[in-house]
N, CA, C and O atoms as a printed pandas DataFrame, in Angstrom:
     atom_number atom_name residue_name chain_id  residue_number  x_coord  y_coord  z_coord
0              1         N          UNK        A               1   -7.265   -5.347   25.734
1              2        CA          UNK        A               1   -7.407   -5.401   24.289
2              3         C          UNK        A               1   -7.627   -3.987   23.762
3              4         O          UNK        A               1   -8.465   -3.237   24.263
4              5         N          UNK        A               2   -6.624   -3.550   22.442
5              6        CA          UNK        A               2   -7.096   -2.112   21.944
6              7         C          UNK        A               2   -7.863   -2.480   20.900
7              8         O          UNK        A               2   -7.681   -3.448   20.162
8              9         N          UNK        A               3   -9.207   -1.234   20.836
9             10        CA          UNK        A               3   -9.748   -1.590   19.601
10            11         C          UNK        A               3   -9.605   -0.420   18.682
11            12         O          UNK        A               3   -9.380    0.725   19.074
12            13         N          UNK        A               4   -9.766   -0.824   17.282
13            14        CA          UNK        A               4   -9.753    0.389   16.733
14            15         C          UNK        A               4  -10.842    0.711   15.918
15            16         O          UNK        A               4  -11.029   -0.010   14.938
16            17         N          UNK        A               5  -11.581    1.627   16.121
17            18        CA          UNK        A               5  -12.774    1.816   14.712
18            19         C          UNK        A               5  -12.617    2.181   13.691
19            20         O          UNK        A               5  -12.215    3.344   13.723
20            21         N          UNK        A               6  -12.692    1.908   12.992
21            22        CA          UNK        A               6  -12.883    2.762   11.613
22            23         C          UNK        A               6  -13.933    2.671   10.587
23            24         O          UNK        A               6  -14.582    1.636   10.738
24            25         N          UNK        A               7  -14.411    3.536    9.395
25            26        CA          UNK        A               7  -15.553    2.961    8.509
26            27         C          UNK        A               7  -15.425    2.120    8.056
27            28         O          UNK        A               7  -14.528    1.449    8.565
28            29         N          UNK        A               8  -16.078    1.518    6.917
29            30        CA          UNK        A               8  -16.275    0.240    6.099
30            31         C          UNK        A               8  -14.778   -0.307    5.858
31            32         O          UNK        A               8  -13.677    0.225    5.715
32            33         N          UNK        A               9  -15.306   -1.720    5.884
33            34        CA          UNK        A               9  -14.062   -2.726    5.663
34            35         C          UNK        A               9  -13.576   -3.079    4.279
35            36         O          UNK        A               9  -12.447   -3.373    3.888
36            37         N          UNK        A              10  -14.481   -2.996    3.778
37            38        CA          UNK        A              10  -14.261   -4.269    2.524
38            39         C          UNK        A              10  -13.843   -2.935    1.170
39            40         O          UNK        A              10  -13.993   -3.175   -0.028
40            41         N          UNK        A              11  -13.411   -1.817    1.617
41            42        CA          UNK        A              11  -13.224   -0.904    0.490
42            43         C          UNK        A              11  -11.739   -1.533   -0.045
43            44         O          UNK        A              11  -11.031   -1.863    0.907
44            45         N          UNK        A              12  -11.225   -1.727   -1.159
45            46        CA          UNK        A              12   -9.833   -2.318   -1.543
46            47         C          UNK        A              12   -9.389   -1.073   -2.210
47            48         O          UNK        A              12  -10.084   -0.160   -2.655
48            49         N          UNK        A              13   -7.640   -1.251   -2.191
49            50        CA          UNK        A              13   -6.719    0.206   -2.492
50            51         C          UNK        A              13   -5.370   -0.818   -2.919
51            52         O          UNK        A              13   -4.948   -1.927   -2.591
52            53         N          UNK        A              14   -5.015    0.209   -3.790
53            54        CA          UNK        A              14   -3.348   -0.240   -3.981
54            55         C          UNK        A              14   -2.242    0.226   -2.921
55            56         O          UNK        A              14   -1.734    1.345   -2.996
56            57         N          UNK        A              15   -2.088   -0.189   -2.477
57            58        CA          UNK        A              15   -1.220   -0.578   -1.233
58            59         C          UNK        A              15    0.406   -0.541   -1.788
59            60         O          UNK        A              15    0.730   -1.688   -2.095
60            61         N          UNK        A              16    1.587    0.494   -2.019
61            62        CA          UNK        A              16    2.685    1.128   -2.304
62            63         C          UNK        A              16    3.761    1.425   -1.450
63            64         O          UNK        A              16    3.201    2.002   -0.518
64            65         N          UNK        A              17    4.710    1.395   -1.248
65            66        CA          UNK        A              17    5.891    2.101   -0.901
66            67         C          UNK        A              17    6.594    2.892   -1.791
67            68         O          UNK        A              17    6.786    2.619   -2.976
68            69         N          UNK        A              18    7.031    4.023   -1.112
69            70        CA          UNK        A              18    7.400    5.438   -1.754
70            71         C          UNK        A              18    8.902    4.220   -2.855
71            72         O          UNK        A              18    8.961    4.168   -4.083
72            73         N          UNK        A              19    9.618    3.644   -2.108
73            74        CA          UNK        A              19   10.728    3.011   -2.626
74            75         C          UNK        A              19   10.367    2.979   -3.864
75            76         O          UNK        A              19   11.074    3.412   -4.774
76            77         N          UNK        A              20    9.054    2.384   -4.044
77            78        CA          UNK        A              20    8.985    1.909   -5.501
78            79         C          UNK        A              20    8.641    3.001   -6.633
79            80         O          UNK        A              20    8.600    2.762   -7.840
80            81         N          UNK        A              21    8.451    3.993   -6.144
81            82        CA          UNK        A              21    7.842    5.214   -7.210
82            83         C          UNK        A              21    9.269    5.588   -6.988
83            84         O          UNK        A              21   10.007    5.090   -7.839
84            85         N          UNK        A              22    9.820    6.253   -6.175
85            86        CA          UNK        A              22   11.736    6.405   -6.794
86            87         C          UNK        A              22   12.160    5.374   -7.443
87            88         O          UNK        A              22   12.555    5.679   -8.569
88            89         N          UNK        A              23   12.245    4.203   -7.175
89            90        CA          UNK        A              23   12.778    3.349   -8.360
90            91         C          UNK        A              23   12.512    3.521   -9.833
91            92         O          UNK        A              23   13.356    3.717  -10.707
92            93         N          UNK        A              24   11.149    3.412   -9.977
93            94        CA          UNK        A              24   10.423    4.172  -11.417
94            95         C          UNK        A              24   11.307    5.243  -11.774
95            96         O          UNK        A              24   12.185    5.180  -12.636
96            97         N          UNK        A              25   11.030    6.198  -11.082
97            98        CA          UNK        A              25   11.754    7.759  -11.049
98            99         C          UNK        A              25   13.358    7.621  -11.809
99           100         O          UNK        A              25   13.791    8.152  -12.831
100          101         N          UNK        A              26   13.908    6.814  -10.977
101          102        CA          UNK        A              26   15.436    6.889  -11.238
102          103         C          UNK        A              26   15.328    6.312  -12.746
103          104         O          UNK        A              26   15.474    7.162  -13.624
104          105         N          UNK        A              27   15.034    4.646  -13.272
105          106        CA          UNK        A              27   14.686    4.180  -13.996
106          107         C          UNK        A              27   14.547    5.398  -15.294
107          108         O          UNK        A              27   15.454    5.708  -16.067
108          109         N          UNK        A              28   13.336    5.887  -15.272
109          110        CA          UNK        A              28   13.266    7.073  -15.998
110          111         C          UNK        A              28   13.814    8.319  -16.336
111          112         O          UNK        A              28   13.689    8.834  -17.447
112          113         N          UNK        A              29   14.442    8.825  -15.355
113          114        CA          UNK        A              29   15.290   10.219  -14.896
114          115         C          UNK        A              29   16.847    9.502  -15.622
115          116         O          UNK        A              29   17.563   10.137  -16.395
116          117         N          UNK        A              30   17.107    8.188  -15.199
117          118        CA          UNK        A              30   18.761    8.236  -15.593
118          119         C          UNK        A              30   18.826    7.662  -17.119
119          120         O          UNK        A              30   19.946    7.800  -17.610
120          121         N          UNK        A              31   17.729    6.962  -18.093
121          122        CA          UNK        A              31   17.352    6.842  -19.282
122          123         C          UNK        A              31   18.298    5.302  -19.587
123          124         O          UNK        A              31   19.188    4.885  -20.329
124          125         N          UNK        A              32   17.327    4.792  -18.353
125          126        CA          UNK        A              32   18.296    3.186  -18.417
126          127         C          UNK        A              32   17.084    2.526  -19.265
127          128         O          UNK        A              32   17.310    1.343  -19.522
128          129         N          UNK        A              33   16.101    2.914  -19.660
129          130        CA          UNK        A              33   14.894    2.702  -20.821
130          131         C          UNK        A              33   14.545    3.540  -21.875
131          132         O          UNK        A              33   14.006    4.503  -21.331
132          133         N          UNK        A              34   14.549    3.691  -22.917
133          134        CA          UNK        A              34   14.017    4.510  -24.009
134          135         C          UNK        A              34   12.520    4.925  -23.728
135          136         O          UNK        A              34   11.651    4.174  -24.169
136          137         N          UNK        A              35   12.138    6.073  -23.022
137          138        CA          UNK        A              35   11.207    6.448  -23.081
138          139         C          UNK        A              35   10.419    7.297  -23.880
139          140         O          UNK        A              35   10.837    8.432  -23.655
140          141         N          UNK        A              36    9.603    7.339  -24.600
141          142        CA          UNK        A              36    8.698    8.441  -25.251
142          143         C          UNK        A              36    8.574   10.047  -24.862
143          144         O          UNK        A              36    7.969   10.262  -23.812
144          145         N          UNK        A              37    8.915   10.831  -25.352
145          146        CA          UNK        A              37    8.789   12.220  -24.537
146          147         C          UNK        A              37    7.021   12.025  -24.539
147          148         O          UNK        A              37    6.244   11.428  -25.284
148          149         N          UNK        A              38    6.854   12.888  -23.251
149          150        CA          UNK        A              38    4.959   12.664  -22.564
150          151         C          UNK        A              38    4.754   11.708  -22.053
151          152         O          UNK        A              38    3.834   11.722  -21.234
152          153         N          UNK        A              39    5.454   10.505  -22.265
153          154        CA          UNK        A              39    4.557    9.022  -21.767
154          155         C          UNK        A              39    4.119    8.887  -20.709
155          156         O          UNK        A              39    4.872    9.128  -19.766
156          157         N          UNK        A              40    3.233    8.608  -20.534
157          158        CA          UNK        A              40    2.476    8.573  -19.019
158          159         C          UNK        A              40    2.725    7.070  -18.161
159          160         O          UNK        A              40    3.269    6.326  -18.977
160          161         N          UNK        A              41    2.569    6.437  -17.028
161          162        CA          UNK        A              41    2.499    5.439  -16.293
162          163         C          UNK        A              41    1.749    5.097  -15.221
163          164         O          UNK        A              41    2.338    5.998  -14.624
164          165         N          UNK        A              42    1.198    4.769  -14.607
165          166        CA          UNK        A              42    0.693    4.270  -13.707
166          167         C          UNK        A              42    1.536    2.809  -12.903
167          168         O          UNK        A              42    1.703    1.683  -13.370
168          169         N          UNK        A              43    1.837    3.217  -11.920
169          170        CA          UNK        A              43    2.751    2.296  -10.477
170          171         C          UNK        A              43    1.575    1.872   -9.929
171          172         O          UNK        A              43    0.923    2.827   -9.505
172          173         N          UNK        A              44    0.988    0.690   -9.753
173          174        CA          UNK        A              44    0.113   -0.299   -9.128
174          175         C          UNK        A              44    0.801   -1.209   -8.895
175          176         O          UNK        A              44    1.945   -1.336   -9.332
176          177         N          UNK        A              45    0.104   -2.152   -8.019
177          178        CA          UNK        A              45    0.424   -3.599   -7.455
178          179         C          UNK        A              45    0.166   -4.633   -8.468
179          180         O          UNK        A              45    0.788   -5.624   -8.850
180          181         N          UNK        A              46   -1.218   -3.951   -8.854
181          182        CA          UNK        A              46   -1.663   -5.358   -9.629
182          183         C          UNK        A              46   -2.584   -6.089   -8.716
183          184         O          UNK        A              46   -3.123   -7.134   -9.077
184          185         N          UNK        A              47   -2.814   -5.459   -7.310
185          186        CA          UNK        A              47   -3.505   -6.675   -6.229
186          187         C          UNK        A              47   -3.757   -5.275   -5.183
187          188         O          UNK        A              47   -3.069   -4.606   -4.411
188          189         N          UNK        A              48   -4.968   -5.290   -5.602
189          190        CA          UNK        A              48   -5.408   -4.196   -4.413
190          191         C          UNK        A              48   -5.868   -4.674   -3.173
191          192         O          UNK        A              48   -6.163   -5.840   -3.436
192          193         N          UNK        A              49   -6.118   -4.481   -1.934
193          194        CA          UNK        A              49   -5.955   -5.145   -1.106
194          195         C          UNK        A              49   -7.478   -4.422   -0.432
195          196         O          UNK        A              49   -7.955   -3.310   -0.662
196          197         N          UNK        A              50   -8.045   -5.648    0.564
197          198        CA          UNK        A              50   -9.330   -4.348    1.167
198          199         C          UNK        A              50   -8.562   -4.317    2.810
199          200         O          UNK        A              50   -7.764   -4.955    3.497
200          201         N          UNK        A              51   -9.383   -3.170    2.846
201          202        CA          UNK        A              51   -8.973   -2.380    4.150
202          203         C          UNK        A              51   -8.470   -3.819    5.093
203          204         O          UNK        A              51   -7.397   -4.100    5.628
204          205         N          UNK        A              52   -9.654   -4.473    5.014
205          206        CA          UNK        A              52   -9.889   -5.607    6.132
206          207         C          UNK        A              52   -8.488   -6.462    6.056
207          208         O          UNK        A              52   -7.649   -6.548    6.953
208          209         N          UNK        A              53   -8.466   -6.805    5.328
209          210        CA          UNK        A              53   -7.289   -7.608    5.025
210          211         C          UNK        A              53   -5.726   -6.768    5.384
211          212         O          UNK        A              53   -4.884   -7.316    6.095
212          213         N          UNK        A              54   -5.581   -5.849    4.982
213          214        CA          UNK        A              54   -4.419   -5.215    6.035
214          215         C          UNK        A              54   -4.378   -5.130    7.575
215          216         O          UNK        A              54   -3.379   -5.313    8.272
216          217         N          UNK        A              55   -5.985   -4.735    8.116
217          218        CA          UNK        A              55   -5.804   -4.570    9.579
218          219         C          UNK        A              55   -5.736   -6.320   10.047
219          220         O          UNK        A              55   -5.457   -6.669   11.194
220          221         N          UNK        A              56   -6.023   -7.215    9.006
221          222        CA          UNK        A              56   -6.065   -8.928   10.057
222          223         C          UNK        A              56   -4.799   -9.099    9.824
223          224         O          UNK        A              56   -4.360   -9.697   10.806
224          225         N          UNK        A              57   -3.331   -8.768    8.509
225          226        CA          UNK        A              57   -1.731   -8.703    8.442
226          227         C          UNK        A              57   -1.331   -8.184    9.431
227          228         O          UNK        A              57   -0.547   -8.795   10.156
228          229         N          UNK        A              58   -1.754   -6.923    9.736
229          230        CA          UNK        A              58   -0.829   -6.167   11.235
230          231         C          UNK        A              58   -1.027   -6.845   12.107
231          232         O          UNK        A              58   -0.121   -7.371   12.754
232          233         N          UNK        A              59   -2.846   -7.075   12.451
233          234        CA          UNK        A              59   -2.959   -8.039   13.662
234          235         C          UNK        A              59   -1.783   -9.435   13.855
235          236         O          UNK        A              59   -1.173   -9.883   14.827
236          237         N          UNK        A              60   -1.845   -9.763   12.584
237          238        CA          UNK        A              60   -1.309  -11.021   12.953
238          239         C          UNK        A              60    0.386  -10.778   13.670
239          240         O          UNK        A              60    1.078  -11.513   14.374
240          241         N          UNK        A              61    0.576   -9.614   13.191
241          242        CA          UNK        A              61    1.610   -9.517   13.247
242          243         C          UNK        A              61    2.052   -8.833   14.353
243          244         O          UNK        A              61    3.254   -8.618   14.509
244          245         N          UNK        A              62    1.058   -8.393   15.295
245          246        CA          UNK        A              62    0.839   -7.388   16.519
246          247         C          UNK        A              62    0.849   -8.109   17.451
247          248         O          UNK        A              62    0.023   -9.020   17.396
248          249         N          UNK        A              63    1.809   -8.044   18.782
249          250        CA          UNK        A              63    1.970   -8.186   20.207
250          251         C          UNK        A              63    0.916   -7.789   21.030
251          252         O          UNK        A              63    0.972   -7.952   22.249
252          253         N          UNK        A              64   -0.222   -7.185   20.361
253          254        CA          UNK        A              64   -1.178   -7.158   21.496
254          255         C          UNK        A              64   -2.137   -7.276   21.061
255          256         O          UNK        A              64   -2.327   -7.008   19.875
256          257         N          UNK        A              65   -3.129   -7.740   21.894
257          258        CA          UNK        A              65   -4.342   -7.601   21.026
258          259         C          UNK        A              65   -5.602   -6.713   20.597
259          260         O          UNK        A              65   -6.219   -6.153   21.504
260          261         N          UNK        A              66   -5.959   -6.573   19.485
261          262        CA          UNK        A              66   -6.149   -5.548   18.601
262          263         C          UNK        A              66   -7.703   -6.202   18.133
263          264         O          UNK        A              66   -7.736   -7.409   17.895
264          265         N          UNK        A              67   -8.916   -5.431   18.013
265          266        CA          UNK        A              67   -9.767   -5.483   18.199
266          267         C          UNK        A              67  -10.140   -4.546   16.674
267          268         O          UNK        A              67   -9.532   -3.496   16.465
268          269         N          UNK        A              68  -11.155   -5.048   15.717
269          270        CA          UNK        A              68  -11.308   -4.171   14.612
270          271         C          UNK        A              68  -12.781   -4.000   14.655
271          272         O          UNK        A              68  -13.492   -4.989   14.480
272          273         N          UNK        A              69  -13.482   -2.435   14.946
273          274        CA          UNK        A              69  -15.090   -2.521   15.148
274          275         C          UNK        A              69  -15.115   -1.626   13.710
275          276         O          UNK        A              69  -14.156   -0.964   13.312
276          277         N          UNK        A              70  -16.352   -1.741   13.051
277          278        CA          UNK        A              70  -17.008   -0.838   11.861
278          279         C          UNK        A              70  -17.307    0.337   12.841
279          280         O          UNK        A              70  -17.587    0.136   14.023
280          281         N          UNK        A              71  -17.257    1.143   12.475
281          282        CA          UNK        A              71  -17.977    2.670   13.315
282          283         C          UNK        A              71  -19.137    3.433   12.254
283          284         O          UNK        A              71  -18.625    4.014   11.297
284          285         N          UNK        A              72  -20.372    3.468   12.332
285          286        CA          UNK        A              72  -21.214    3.574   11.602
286          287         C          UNK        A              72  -21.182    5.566   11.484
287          288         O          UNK        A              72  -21.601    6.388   10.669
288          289         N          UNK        A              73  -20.693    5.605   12.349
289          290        CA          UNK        A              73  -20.585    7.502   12.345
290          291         C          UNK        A              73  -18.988    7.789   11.374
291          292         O          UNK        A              73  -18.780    8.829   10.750
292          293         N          UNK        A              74  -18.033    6.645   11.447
293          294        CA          UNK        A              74  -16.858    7.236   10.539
294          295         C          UNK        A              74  -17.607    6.476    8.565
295          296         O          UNK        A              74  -16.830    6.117    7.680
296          297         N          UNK        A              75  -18.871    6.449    8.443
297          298        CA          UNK        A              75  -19.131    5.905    7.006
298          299         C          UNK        A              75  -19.401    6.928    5.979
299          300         O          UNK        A              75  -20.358    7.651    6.257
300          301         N          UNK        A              76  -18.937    7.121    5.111
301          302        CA          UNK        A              76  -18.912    8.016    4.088
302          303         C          UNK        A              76  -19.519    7.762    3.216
303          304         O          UNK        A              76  -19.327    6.602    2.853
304          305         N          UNK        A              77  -20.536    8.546    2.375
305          306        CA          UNK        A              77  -21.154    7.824    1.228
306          307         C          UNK        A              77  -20.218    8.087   -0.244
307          308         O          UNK        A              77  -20.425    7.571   -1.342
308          309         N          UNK        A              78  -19.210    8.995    0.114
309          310        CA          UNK        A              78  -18.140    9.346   -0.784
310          311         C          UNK        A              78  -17.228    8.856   -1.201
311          312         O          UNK        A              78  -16.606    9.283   -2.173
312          313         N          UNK        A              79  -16.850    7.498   -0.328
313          314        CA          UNK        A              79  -15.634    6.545   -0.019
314          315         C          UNK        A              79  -16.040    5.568   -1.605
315          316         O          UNK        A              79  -17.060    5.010   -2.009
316          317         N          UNK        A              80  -14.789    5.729   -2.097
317          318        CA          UNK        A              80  -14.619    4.503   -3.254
318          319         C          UNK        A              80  -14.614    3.351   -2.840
319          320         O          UNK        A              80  -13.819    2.866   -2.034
320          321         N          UNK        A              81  -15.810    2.661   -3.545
321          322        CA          UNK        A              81  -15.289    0.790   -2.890
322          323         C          UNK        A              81  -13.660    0.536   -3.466
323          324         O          UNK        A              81  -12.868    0.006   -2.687
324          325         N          UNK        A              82  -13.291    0.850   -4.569
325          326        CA          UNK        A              82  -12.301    0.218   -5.202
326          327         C          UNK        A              82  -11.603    1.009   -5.744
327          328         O          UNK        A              82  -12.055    1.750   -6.616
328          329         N          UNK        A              83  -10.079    1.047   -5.278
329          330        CA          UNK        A              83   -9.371    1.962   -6.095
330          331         C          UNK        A              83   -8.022    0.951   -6.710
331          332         O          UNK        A              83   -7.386    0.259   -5.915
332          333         N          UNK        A              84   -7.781    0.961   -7.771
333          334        CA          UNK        A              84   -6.778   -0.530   -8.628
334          335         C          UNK        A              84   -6.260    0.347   -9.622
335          336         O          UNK        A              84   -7.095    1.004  -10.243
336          337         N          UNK        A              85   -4.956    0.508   -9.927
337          338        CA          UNK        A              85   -4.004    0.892  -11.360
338          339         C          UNK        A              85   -3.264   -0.670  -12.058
339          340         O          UNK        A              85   -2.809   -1.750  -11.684
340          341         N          UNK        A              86   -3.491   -0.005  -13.107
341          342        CA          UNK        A              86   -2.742   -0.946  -14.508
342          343         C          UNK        A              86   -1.336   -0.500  -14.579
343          344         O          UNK        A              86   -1.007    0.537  -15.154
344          345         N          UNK        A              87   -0.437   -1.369  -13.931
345          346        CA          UNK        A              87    0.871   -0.839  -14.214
346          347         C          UNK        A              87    1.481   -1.489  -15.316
347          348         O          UNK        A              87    2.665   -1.820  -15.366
348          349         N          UNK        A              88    0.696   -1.645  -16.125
349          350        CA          UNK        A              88    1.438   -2.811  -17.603
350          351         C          UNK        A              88    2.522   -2.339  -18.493
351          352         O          UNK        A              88    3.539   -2.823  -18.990
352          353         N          UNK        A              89    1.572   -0.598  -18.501
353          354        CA          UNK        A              89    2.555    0.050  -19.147
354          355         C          UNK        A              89    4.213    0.312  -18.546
355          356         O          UNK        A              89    5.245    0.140  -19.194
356          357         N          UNK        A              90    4.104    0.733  -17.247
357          358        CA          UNK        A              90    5.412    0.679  -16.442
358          359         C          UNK        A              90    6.172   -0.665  -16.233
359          360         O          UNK        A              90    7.250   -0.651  -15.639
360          361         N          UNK        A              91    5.717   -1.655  -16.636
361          362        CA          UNK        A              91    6.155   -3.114  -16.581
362          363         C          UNK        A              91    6.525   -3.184  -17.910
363          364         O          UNK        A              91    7.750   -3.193  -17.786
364          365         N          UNK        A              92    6.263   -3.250  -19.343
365          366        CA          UNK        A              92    6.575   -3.522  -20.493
366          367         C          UNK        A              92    7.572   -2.208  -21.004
367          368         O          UNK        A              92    8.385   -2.542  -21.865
368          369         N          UNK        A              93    7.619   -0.733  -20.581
369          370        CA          UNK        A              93    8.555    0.391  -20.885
370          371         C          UNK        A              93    9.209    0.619  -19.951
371          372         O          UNK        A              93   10.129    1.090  -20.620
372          373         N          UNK        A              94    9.710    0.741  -18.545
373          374        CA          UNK        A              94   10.234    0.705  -17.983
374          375         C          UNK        A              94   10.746   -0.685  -16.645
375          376         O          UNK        A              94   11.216   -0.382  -15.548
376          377         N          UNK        A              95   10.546   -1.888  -17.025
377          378        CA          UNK        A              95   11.180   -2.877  -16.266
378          379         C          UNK        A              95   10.605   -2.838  -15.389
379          380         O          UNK        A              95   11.045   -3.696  -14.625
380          381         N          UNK        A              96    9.349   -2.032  -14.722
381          382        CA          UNK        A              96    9.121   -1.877  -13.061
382          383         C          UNK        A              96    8.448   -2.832  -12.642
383          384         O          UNK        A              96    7.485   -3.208  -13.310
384          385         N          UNK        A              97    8.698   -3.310  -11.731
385          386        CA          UNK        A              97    7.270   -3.635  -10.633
386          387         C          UNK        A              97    7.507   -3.946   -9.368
387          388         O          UNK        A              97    8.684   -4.122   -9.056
388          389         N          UNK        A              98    6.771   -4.046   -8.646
389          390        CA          UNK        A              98    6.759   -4.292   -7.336
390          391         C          UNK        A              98    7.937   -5.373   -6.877
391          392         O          UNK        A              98    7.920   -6.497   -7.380
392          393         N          UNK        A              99    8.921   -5.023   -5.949
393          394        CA          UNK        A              99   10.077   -5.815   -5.524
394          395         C          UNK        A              99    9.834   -6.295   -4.076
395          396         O          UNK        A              99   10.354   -7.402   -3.936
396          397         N          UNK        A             100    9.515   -6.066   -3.480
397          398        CA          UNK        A             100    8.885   -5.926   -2.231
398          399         C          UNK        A             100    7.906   -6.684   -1.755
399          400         O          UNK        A             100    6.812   -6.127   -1.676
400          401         N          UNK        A             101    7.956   -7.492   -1.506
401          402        CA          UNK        A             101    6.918   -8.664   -0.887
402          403         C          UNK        A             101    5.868   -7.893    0.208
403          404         O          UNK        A             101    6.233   -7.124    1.097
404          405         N          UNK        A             102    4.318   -8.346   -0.122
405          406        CA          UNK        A             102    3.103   -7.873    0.748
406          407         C          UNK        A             102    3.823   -8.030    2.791
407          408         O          UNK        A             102    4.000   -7.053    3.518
408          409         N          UNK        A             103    4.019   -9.159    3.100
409          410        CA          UNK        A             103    4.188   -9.609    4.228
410          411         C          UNK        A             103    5.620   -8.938    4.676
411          412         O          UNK        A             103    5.627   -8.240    5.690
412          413         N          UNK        A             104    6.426   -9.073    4.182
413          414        CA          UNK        A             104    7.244   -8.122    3.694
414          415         C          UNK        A             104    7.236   -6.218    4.661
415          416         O          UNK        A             104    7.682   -5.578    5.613
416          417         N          UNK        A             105    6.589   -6.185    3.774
417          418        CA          UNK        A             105    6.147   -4.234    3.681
418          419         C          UNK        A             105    5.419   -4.307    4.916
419          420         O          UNK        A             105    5.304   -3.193    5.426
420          421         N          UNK        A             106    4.749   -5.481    5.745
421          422        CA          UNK        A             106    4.072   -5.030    6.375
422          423         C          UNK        A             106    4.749   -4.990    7.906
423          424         O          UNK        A             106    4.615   -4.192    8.834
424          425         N          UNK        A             107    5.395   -5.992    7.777
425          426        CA          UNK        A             107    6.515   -6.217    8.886
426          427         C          UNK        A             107    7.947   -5.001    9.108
427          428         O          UNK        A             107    8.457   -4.798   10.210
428          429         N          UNK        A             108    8.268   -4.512    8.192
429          430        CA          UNK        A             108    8.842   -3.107    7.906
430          431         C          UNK        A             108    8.213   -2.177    8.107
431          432         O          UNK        A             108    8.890   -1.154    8.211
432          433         N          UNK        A             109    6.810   -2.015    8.252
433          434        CA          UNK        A             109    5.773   -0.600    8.247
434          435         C          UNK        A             109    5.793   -0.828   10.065
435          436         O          UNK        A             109    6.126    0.085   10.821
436          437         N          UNK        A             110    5.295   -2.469   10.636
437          438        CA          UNK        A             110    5.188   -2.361   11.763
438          439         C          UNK        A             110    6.256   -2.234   12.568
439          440         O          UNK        A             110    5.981   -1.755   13.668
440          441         N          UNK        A             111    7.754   -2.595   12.323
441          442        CA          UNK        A             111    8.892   -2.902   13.101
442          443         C          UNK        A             111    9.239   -0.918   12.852
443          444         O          UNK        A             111    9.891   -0.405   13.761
444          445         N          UNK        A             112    8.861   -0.123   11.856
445          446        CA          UNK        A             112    9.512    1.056   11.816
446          447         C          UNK        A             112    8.710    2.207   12.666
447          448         O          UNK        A             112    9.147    3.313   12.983
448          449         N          UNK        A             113    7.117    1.520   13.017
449          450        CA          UNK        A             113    6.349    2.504   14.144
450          451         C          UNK        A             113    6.445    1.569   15.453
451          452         O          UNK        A             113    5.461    1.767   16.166
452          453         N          UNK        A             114    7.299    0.642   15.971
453          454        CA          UNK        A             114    7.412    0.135   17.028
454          455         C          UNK        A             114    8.756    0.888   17.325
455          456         O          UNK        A             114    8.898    1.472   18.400
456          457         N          UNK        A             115    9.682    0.876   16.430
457          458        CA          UNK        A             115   11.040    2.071   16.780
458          459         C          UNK        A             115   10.494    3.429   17.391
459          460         O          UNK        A             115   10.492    3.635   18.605
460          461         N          UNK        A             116    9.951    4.494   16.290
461          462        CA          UNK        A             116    9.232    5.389   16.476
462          463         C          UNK        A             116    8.431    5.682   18.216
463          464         O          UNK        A             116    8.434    6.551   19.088
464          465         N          UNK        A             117    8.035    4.808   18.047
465          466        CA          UNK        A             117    6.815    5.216   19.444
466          467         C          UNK        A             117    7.765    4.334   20.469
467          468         O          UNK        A             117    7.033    4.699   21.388
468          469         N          UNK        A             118    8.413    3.780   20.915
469          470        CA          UNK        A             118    9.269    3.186   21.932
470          471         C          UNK        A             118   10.040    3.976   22.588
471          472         O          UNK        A             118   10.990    4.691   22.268
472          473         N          UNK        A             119    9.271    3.652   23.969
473          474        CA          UNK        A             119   10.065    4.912   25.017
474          475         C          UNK        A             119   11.849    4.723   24.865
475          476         O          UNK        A             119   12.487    3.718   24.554
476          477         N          UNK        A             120   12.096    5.438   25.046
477          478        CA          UNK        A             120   13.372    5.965   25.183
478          479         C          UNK        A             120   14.120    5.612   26.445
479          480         O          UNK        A             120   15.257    6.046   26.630
C-alpha cells in the first residue's frame, strides 16, 4: 500500500483545466461576444471541491492502493480553508462555463500521468 501525506484535508479550491481558461480566451480574443473594454471575469466551477474529496476520486480511480495520512509537520497556519470564484459574470457576457465533467477531468488527469511515468 502507498501512502501519501499531506496537510489538512478539508481545505476546498476551485479545481480547473487550462482548456477552459483558453476557451474563455478565444471566446474573448475572437469577439464572438460584445465585450466591454476593461471588463474583468472570474473562471470558477461554481463547486469548489476539498482536498479530501479529490484524493478519495483518484483513489477510486487508482490500481493500487493508496493510503491518505494528515501530516501534522506539512500544517500551515497560512493555508486558506476556502478558496471559490463567481463565474456569473463569465457565464452571462461571455457564454462560458465549465464543459468538462468532475469524474471526467479526473480520469484524464490520471490516464495522462499513467502515460507519463510508464516504463518504456
Amino acid at each position: 500500500m502507498k501512502i501519501v501525506k499531506k496537510n489538512a484535508q478539508g481545505e476546498t479550491r476551485e479545481l480547473l483545466l487550462k482548456e477552459y481558461f483558453l476557451n474563455a480566451y478565444l471566446i474573448a480574443l475572437l469577439g464572438l461576444r460584445p465585450i466591454p473594454h476593461g471588463a474583468i471575469f472570474n473562471l470558477a466551477s461554481g463547486a469548489p471541491r476539498s482536498i479530501r474529496s479529490l484524493f478519495d476520486a483518484l483513489r477510486a480511480l487508482s490500481r493500487v492502493a493508496i493510503d491518505v495520512e494528515t501530516d501534522p509537520a506539512r500544517m500551515r497556519p497560512s493555508d486558506t480553508p476556502r478558496s471559490a470564484g463567481d463565474a456569473a459574470r463569465a457565464r452571462a457576457m461571455l457564454g462560458w462555463r465549465p464543459q468538462i465533467g468532475w469524474e471526467t477531468t479526473l480520469a484524464d488527469l490520471l490516464d495522462h500521468w499513467r502515460a507519463r511515468v510508464a516504463p518504456e
